[in-house]
C-alpha positions in Angstrom: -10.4 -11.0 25.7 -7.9 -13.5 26.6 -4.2 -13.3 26.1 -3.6 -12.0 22.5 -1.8 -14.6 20.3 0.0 -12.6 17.1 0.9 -14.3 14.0 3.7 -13.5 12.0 3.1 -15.3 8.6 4.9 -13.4 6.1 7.4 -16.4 4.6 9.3 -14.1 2.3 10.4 -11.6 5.0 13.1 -12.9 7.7 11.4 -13.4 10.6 13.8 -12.7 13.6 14.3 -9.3 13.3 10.2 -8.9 13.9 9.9 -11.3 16.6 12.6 -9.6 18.6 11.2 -6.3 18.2 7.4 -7.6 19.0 8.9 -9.1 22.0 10.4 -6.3 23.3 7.4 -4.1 22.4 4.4 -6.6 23.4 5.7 -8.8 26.2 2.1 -9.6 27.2 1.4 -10.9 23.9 2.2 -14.6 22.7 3.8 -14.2 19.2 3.8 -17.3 17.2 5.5 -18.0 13.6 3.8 -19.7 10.6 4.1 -22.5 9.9 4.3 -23.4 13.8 1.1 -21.7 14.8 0.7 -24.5 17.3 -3.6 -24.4 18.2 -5.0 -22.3 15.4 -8.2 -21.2 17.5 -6.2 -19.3 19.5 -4.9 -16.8 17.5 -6.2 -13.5 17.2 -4.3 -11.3 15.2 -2.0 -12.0 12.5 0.8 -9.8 10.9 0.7 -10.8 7.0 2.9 -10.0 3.4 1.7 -12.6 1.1 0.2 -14.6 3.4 -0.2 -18.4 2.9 -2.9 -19.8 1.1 -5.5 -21.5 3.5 -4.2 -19.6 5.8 -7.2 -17.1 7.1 -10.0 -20.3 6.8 -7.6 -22.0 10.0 -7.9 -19.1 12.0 -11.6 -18.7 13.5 -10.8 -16.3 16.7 -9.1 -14.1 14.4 -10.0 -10.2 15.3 -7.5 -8.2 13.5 -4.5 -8.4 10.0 -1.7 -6.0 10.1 -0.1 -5.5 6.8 3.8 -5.0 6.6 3.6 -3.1 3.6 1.9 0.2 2.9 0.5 -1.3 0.2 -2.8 -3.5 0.9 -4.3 -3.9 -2.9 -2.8 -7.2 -3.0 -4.6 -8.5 0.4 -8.3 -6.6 -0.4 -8.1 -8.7 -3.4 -7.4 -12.2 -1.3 -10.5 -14.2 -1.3 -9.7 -15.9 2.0 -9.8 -12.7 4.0 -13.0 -12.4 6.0 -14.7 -9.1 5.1 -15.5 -8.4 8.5 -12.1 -8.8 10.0 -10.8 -5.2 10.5 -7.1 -4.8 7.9 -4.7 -2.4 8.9 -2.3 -0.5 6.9 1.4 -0.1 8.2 1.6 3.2 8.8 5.6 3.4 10.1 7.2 6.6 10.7 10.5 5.4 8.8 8.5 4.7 6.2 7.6 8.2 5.4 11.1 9.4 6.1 12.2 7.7 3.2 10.4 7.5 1.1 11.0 11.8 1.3 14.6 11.0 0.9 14.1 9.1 -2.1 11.9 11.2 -4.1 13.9 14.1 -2.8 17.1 12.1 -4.4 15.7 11.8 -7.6 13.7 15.3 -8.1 17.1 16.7 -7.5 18.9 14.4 -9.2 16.5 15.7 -12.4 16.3 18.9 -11.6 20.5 19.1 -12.2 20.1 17.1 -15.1 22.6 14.1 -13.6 21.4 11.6 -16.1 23.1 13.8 -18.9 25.9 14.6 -16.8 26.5 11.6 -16.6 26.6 10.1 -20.1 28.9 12.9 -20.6 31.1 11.6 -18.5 31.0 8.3 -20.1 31.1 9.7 -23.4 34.0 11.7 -22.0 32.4 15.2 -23.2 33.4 18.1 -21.1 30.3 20.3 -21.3 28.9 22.6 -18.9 25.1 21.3 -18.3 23.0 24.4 -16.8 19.4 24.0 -14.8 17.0 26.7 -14.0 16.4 28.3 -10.4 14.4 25.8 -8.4 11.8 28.6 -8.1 11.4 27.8 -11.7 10.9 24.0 -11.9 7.6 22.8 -11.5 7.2 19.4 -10.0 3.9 17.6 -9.2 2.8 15.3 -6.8 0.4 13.0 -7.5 -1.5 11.9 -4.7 -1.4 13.3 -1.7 -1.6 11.6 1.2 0.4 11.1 4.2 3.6 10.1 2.0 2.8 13.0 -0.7 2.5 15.4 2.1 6.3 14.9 3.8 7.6 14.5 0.3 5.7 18.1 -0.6 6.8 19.9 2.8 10.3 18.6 2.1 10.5 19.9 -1.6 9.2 23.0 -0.3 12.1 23.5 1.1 14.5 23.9 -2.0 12.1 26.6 -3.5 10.8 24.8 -6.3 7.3 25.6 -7.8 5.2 22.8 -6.1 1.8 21.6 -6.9 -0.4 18.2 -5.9 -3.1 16.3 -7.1 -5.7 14.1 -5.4 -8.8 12.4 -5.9 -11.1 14.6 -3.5 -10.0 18.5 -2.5 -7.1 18.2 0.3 -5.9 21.4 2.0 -2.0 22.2 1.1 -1.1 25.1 2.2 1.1 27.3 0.2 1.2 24.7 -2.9 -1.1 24.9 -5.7 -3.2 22.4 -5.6 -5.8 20.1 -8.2 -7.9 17.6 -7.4 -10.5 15.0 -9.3 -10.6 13.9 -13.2 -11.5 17.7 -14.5 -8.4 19.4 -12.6 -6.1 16.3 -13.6 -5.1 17.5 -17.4 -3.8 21.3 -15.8 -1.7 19.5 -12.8 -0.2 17.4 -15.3 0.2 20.5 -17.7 2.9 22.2 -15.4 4.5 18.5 -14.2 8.0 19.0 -15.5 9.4 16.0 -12.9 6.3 13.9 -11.7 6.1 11.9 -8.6 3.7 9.3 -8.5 2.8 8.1 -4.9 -0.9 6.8 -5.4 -2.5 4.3 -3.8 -3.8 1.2 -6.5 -7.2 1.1 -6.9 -9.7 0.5 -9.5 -9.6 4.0 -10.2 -6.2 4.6 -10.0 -4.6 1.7 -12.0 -3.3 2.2 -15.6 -3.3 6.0 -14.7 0.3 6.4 -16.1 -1.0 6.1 -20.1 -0.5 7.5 -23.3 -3.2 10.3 -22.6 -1.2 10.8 -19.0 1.8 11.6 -20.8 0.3 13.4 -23.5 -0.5 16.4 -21.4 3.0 16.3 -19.6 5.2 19.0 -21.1 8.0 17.5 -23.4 10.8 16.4 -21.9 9.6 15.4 -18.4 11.0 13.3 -15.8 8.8 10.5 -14.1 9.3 9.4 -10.7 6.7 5.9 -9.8 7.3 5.2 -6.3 3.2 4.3 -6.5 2.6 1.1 -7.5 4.0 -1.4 -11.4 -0.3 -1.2 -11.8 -0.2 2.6 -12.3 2.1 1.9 -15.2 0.9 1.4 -18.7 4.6 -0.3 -19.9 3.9 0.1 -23.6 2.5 3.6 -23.2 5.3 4.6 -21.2 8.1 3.2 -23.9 6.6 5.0 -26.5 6.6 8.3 -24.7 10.5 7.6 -23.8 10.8 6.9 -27.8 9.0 10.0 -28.8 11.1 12.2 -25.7 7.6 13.1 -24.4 9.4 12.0 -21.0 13.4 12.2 -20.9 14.1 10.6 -17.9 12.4 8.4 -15.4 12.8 6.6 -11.8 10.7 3.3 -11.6 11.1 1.8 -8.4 7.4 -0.7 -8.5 6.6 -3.4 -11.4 3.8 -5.2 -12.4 6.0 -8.1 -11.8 8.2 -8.3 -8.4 11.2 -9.2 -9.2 11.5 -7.3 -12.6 12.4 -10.4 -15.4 16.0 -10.3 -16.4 15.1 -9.9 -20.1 12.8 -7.0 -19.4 13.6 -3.6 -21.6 13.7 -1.6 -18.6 16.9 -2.7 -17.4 18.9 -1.8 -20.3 17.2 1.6 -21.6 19.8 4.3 -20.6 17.0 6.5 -19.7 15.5 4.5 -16.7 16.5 4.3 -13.4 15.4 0.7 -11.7 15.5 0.4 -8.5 14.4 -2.9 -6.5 11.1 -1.6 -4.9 13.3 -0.1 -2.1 12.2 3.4 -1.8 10.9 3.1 1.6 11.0 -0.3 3.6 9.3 -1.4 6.6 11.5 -1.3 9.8 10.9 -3.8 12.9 12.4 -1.0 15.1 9.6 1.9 14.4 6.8 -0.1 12.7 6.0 -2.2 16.1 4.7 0.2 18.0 1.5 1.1 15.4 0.6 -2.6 15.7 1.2 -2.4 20.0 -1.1 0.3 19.8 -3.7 -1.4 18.2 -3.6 -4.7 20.2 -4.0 -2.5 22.8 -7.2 -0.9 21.5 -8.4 -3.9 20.6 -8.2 -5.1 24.4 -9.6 -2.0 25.6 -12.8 -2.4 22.9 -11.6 0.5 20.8 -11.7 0.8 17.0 -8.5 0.4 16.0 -6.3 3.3 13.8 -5.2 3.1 10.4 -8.4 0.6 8.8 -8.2 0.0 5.5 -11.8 1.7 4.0 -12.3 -1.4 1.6 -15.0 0.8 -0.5 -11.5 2.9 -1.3 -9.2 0.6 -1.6 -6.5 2.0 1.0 
């Protein structure tokens, strides 16, 4: 293979801070930025986050698409990318560090019952506000993969009662744990404060619904750090309404940036944060796509494909 020529062609993300660290990671690579791509045959890889239109038909030598997000639904359902071209999800250690801290945040944040603490204060009531032993709250993780895992091992930690769901049996030591459709309805059963980290997929989207909720116990706290598609908004309103869930954390929308006139901002119930639970940093996130080049040169598969038949 010739000298490998990167793209960077993510126009909503500032550019410099990448192109330093790709520089400093990849010196033997050219690293070009859209729009100037200067020859378009002669770039092989490209490092995408809602990626141009046109863009993929103007590159014919490409070999390779990195994704800066963890999230890739967005790019399997692009009809310009090539099924044959291999897409790889970021997999960034920072990413995974925290995103732990900010489930961890808002589990314990529930768990002491905050949110009430809070109006209190507002409300200027003095009143003592007790929680049980963590041994005694039950949180659930739902999906667990990479991110469910650190976010389970740090949980762990406090003593709470721990379990996980996924779609196919995963090994998880020393939680309890419930995997496909039939085992869904008892891991949701003992959910007091559920964390939703699932990938979006076919299978997966709409899964936070009125029959979801149903079988949580009254009063639970919902943490999406998933994906807006897992949501079912309406669904999810009317369980807030009906105290089915007390509190919740939404830090993903269906739509990015979340409309000014949308009900979540002003319910005092939910938390909205700006999709910021765990962002991408230049620093760490360079050196999965170095790799890979790499392995690419050397005619190796490369790590972290995205199985399209899955969806992540």
């Amino acid at each position: 293979m010739t000298r490998p020529v990167l793209l960077y062609a993510c126009p909503t993300v500032p550019a410099e801070p990448w192109i330093v660290e790709f520089r400093r990671a990849m010196p033997e690579v050219e690293i070009r930025v859209w729009p100037d791509i200067g020859e378009p045959a002669e770039i092989t890889h490209a490092f995408v986050w809602h990626p141009p239109r046109g863009l993929f038909a103007r590159l014919p030598a490409l070999r390779m698409v990195f994704s800066l997000g963890a999230g890739v639904e967005r790019l399997l359902d692009h009809a310009e990318l090539p099924p044959e071209i291999p897409l790889i999800r970021m997999v960034d250690p920072s990413l995974g560090r925290d995103m732990t801290i900010f489930v961890v945040m808002q589990a314990l944040r529930y768990h002491r019952r905050m949110p009430e603490i809070e109006r209190n204060q507002r409300a200027r009531i003095w009143s003592e506000v007790d929680a049980p032993m963590a041994s005694d709250r039950r949180i659930g993780i739902l999906g667990y993969g990479e991110l469910g895992r650190l976010c389970a091992d740090s949980l762990k930690g406090f003593g709470f009662d721990l379990s996980v769901w996924s779609r196919s049996p995963r090994d998880a030591p020393g939680l309890r744990a419930f995997a496909g459709v039939a085992e869904l309805p008892a891991f949701l059963a003992r959910s007091e404060i559920l964390v939703c980290l699932l990938p979006l997929t076919p299978e997966t989207a709409g899964i936070l619904n009125a029959e979801t909720f149903a079988q949580l116990p009254q009063g639970a706290c919902l943490i999406n750090v998933g994906r807006g598609g897992h949501l079912v908004e309406a669904d999810f309103l009317a369980a807030l309404a009906s105290g089915r869930i007390a509190e919740a954390t939404l830090d993903v929308f269906a739509e990015e940036p979340l409309p000014a006139d949308h009900p979540f901002w002003s319910h005092e119930r939910i938390t909205v944060t700006p999709h910021i639970a765990a962002l991408t940093q230049p620093r760490t996130a360079v050196s999965m796509i170095a790799v890979n080049i790499g392995r690419d040169a050397a005619g190796l598969p490369p790590l972290y494909q995205v199985d399209r038949s899955r969806g992540y």
